[in-house]
C-alpha positions in Angstrom: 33.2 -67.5 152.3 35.5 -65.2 153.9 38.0 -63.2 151.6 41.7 -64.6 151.3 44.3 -61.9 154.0 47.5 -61.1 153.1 50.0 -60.3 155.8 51.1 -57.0 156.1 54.0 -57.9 158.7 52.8 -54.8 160.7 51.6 -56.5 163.7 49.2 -54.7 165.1 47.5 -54.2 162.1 47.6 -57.5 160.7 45.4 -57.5 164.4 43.3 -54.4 163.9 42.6 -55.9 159.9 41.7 -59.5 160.7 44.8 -61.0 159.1 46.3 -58.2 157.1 45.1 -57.1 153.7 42.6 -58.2 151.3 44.7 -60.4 149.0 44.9 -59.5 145.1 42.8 -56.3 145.9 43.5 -52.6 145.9 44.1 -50.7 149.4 43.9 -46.4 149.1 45.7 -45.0 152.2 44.6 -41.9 152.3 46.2 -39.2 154.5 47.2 -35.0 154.8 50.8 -34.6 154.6 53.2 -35.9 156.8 50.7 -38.5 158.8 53.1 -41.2 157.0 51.6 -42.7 154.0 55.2 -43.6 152.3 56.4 -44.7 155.1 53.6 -47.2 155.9 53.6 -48.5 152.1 57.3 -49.0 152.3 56.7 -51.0 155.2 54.6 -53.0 153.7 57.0 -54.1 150.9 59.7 -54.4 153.4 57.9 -57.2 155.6 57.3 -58.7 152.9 60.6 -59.0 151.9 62.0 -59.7 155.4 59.4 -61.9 156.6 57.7 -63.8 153.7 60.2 -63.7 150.7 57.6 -61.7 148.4 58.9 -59.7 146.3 57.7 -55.7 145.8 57.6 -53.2 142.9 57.6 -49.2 144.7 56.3 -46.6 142.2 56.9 -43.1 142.7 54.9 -40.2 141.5 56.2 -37.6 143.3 59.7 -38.1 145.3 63.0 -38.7 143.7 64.0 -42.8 144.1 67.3 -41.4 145.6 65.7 -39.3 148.0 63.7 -42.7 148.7 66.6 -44.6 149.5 68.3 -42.0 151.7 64.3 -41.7 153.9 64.6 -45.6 154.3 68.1 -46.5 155.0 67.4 -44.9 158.6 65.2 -47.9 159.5 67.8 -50.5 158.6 66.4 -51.7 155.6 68.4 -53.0 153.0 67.4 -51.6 150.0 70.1 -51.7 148.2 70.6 -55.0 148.3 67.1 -55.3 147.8 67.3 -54.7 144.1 70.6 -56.2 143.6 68.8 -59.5 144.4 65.6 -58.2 142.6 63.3 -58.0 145.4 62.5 -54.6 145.5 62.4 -52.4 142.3 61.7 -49.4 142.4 59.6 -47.5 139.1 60.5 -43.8 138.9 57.0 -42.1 137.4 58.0 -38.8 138.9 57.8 -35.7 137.1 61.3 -34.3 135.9 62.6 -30.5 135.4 62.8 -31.2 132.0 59.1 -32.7 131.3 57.0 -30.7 128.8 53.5 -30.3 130.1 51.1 -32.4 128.3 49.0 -30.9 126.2 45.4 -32.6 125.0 44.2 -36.2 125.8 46.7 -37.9 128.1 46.2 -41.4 129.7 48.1 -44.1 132.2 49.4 -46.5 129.0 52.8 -46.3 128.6 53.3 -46.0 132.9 51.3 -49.3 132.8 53.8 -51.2 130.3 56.6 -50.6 132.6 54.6 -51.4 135.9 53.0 -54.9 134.1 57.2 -55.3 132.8 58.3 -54.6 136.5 55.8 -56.9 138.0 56.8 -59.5 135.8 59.9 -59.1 136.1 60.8 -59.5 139.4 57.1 -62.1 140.2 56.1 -58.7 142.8 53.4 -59.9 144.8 53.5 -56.5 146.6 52.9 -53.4 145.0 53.1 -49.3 146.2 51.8 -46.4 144.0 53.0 -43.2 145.8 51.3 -41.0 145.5 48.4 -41.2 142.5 47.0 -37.9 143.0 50.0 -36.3 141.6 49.6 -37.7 138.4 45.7 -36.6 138.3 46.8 -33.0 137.6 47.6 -34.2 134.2 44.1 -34.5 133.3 41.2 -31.8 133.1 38.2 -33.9 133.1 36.9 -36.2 136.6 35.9 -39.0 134.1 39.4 -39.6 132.2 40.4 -40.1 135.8 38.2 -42.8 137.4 38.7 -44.3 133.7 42.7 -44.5 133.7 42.6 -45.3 137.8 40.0 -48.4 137.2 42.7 -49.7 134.5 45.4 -49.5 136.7 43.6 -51.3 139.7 42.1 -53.9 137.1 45.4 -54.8 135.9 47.5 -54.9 139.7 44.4 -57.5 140.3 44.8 -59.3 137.4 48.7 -59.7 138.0 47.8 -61.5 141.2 49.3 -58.6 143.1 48.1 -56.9 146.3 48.5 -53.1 146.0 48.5 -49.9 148.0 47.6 -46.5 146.3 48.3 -43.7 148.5 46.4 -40.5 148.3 46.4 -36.8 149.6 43.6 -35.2 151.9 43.0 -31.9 152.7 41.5 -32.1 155.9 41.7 -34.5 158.9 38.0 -35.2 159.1 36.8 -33.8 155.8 37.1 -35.8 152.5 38.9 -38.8 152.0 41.1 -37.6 149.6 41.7 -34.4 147.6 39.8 -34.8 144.4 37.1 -37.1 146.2 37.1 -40.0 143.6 39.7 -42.5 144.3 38.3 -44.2 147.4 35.1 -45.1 144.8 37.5 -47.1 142.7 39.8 -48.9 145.6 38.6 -52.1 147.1 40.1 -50.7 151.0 40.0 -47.5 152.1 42.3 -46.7 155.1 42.9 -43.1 156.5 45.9 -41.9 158.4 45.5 -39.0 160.7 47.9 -36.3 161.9 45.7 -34.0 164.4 46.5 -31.2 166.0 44.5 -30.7 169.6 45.4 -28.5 172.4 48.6 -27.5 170.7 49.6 -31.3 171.2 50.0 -33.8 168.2 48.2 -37.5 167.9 48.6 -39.6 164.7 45.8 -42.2 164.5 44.6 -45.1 161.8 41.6 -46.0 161.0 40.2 -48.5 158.2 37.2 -46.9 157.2 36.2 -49.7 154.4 37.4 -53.3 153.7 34.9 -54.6 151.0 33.5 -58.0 152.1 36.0 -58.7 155.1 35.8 -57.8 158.6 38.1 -55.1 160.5 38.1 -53.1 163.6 36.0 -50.0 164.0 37.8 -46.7 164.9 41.0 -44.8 165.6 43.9 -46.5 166.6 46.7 -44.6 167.7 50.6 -45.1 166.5 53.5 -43.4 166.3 56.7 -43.5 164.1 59.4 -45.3 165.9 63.1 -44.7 164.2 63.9 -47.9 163.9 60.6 -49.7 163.8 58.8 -47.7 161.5 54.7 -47.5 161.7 53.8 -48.9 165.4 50.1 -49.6 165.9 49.1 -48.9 169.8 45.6 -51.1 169.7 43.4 -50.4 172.5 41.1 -53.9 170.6 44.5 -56.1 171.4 44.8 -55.2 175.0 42.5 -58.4 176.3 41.7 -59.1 180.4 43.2 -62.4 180.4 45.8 -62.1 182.4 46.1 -64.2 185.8 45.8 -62.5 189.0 48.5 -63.6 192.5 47.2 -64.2 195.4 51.0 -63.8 196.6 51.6 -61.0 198.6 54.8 -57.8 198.3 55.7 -55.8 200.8 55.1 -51.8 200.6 58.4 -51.0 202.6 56.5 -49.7 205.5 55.5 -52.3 208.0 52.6 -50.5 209.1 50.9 -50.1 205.7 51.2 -53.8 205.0 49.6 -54.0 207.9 46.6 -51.5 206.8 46.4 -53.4 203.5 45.9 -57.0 205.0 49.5 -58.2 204.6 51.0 -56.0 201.6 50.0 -55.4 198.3 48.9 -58.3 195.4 52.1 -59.3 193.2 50.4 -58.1 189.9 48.6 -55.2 191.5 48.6 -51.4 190.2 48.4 -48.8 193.3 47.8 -45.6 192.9 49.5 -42.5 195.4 47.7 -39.6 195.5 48.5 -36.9 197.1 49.9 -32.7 196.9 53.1 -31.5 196.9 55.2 -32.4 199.3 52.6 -35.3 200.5 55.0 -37.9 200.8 54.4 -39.6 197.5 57.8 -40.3 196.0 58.7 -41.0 200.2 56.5 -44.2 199.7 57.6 -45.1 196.3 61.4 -44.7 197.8 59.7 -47.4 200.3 58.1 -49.5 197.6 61.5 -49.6 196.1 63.5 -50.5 199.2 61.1 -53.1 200.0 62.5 -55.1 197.1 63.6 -58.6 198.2 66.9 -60.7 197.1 66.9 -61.2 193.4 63.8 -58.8 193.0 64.2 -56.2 190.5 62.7 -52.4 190.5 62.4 -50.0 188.0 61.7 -46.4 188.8 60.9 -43.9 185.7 61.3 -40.2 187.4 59.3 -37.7 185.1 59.6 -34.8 187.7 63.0 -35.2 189.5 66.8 -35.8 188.3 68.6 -39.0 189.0 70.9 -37.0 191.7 68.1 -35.3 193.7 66.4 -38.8 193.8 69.6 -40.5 195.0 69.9 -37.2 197.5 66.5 -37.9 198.8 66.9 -41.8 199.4 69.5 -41.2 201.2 67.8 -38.3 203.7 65.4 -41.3 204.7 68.1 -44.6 205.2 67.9 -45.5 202.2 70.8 -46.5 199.6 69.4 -46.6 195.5 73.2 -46.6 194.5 73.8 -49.9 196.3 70.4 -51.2 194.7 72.0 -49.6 191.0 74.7 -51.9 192.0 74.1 -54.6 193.0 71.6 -54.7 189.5 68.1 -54.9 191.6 67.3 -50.9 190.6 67.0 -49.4 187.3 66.5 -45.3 187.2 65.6 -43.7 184.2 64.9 -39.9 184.3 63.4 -38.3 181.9 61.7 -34.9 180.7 58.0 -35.9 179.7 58.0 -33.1 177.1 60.6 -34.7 174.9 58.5 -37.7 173.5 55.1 -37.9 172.5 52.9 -40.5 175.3 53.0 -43.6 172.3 56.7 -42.7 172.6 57.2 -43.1 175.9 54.7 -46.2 175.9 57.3 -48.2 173.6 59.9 -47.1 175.7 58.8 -48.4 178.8 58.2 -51.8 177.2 61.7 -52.0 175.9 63.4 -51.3 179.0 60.4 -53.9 181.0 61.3 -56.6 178.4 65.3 -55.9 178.5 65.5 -55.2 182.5 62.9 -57.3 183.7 61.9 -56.3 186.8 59.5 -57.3 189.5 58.2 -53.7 190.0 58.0 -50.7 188.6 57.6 -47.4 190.2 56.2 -44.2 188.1 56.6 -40.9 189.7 54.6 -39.2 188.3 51.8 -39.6 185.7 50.9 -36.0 186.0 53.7 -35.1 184.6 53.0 -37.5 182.3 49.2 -35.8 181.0 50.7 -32.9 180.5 52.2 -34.1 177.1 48.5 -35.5 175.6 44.6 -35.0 175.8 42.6 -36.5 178.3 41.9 -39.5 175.4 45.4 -40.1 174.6 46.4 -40.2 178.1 43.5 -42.3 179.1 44.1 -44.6 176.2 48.3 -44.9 177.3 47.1 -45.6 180.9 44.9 -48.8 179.3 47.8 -50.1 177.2 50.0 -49.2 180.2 48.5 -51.4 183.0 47.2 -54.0 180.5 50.8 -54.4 179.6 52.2 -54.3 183.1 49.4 -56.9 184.1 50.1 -59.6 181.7 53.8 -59.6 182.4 52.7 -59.6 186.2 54.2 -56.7 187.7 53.6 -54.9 190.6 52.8 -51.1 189.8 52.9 -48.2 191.6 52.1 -44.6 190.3 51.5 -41.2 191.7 49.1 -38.6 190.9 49.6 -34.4 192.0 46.1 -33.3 193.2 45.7 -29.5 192.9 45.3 -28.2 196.1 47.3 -28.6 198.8 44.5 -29.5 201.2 43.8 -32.7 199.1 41.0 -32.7 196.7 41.3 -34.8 193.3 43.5 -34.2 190.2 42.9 -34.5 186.6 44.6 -37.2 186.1 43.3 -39.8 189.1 39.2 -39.7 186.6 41.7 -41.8 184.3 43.6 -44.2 186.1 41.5 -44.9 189.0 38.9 -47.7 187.7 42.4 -49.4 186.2 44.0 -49.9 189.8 43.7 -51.9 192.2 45.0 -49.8 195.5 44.4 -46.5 195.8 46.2 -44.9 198.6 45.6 -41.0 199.4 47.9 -39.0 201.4 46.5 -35.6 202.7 47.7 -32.2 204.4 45.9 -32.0 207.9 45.3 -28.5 209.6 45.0 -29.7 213.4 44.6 -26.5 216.0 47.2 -24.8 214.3 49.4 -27.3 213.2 50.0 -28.8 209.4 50.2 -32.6 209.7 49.7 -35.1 207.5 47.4 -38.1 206.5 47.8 -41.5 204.8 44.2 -43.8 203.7 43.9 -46.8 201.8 40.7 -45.9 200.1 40.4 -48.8 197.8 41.8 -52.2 198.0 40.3 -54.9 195.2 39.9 -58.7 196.7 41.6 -57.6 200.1 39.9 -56.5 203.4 41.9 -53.5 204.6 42.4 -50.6 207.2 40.1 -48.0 206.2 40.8 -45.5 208.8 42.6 -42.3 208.1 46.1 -42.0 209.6 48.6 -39.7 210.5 51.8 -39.9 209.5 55.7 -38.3 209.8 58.7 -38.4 207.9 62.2 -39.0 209.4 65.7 -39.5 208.6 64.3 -43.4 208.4 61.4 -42.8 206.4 57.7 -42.8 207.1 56.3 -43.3 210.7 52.6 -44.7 210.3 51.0 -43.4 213.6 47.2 -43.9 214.9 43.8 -43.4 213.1 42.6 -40.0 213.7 40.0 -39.9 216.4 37.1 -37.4 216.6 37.7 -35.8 213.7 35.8 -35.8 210.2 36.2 -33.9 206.9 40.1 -34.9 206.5 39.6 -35.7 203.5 37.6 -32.7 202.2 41.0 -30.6 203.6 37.8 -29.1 206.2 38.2 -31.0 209.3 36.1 -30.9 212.3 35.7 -32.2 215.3 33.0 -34.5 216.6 
């Protein structure tokens, strides 16, 4: 028979834990300081509250229950009316200035009157005890302490509550917690991480036990959103069900609809790789011109400002300030630096799901990987596209390869197998003169052009010219002729 979940109201973990919590049992969150163990817990009672009417009881061990109050207005939780209606009481166990240190035996018994008289009072089905390891200091033996923390779980499962202890670690991948005992006595164990790599930060959860009831395996990745709290980013919940077009958009340029069998898929992801100076954001000014009556396009900019794209457009013919205003273009421009990727992930769904648009245009995602490792900007790129896909959106995102000549960049090893178009634009040395290339390397479910082209830029854009002829190693940046 399959244990009983409760809810948590935290969406993606209610995903990642199989329906939430293990009801009328004990969950440690265990965590170093700062990877958000309050802030989870208090999320938990607030869903509660919000979503299911259950009432919750918040111990603290350690902060002040004003300083409490203050953390979690921020989020738009009312608290205060919270306790005025009696849904949310709050149990202040923490230690005071005045408090004379405890000398001898010392036990949980009187803290466990007022917790059973709090529970009662209010009918709490929801329960935080933040944060337990605190109080262990009071003791000098490891014994009194699984002793008085087995009473205290026995008696939140008796009450027909379901709890969350939350614990201190030392270490990101050591021990589970600090003295090493309390995950023995928990039912759940669930660790949040807060690592440090590369100089670069990535906070991660991960249910490491769930006694008798199923759960995804791993790291998950979130972030702490200012006004929605905890955000899970599950790589399990992005699924390949979405349905593919067989309707056809224009690139902008004639000639590479042309080379691409009549124009890219509806809900296809293309990828423009190229150097500096390629052409790249030339054909995403393209892709974004080529937007029909009642289309939408959003383009994020992660290199240039808003004026110097507007400056550019308007170099080739085109006019983005018309598009702004007549409400078919969207620019947002933005350093990448100033959020973290899970950040800018949440971001770019709120603005897809308030805006709405028909395509989206990201220039660029090296600019982008500069901000993460290689796995968290792998792992954005998945949750990216999967997201873009399902709400069928045509894509298009550059790449910076490192040398001017061509070659590949860090960044095209993780979003290549996730598009559907890859189109490379390359730097040409031809008897003494620099010109350029365009290629349409990969095309999924489409016959296409494969030949390599030359191109030129104008004051109306990109010319498409004729495959080159007698010539191999353009794409090596070594070309010869045959």
């Amino acid at each position: 028979m399959s244990i009983k979940k409760l809810q948590t109201g935290i969406t993606a973990f209610d995903h990642i834990s199989a329906g939430g919590l293990p009801y009328g049992r004990t969950t440690l969150i265990s965590g170093s300081s700062g990877c958000g163990k309050t802030l989870f817990s208090a999320q938990f009672l607030a869903m509660g509250i919000q979503l299911f009417d259950q009432a919750g009881v918040f111990v603290t061990f350690e902060e002040q229950v004003e300083d409490i109050r203050i953390n979690l207005r921020t989020l738009n939780w009312d608290i205060d009316t919270w306790e005025k209606e009696g849904k949310w009481v709050f149990v202040d166990a923490s230690q005071k200035d005045d408090d004379s240190l405890t000398v001898g035996d010392y036990d949980l018994s009187g803290f466990q009157v007022r917790l059973e008289r709090a529970i009662t009072k209010c009918n709490a089905k929801r329960v935080v005890l933040d944060s337990i390891g605190s109080v262990f200091t009071q003791f000098q033996e490891m014994n009194s302490i699984r002793h008085e923390l087995f009473k205290v779980t026995l008696a939140l499962g008796r009450l027909d509550t379901t709890s969350i202890i939350t614990t201190e670690r030392t270490e990101e991948y050591g021990k589970v917690s600090r003295l090493g005992v309390e995950e023995f006595l928990t039912d759940n164990v669930i660790i949040l991480r807060n690592v440090l790599s590369e100089e670069k930060r990535r906070r991660t959860i991960e249910i490491l036990k769930f006694r008798g009831s199923m759960h995804e395996k791993g790291e998950n990745l979130f972030t702490i959103h200012p006004e929605q709290a905890i955000v899970i980013i599950p790589l399990s919940a992005m699924d390949l069900k979405y349905r593919s077009s067989s309707v056809r958009v224009t690139s902008g340029v004639a000639k590479l609809d042309e080379m691409c069998g009549g124009g890219f898929y509806r809900d296809s992801i293309i990828l423009v790789s190229g150097s500096i100076g390629a052409g790249k954001t030339l054909l995403v000014a393209n892709f974004i011109n080529g937007i029909q009556k009642k289309e939408r396009c959003l383009l994020l900019a992660f290199e240039e400002s808003r004026e110097q794209l507007f400056r550019n457009a308007t170099g080739w013919g085109q006019d983005f300030a018309k598009l702004e205003e007549d409400g078919q273009l969207k620019v947002v421009c933005i350093y990448p630096e100033v959020s973290s990727l899970e950040d800018h992930l949440l971001n770019i769904q709120a603005i897809v799901k308030e805006f709405k648009p028909d395509r989206i245009a990201i220039d660029s995602l090296s600019a982008l990987s500069r901000t993460s490792t290689d796995k968290a900007f792998r792992e954005f790129i998945i949750a990216l596209t999967s997201f873009l896909k399902h709400q069928e959106i045509t894509g298009m995102f550059t790449v910076t390869t490192t040398l001017l000549s061509g070659g590949t960049s860090d960044t095209e090893g993780n979003i290549s197998p996730l598009t559907d178009t890859i189109i490379l634009l390359r730097y040409v040395e031809m008897s003494g003169d620099m010109q350029r290339s365009l290629s349409v390397l990969k095309m999924r479910g489409s016959k296409h052009d494969s030949s390599i082209r030359g191109f030129t830029i104008d004051d109306k854009g990109i010319n498409i010219g004729e495959p080159f002829i007698g010539v191999s190693g353009i794409l090596t940046g070594i070309p010869l002729r045959s």
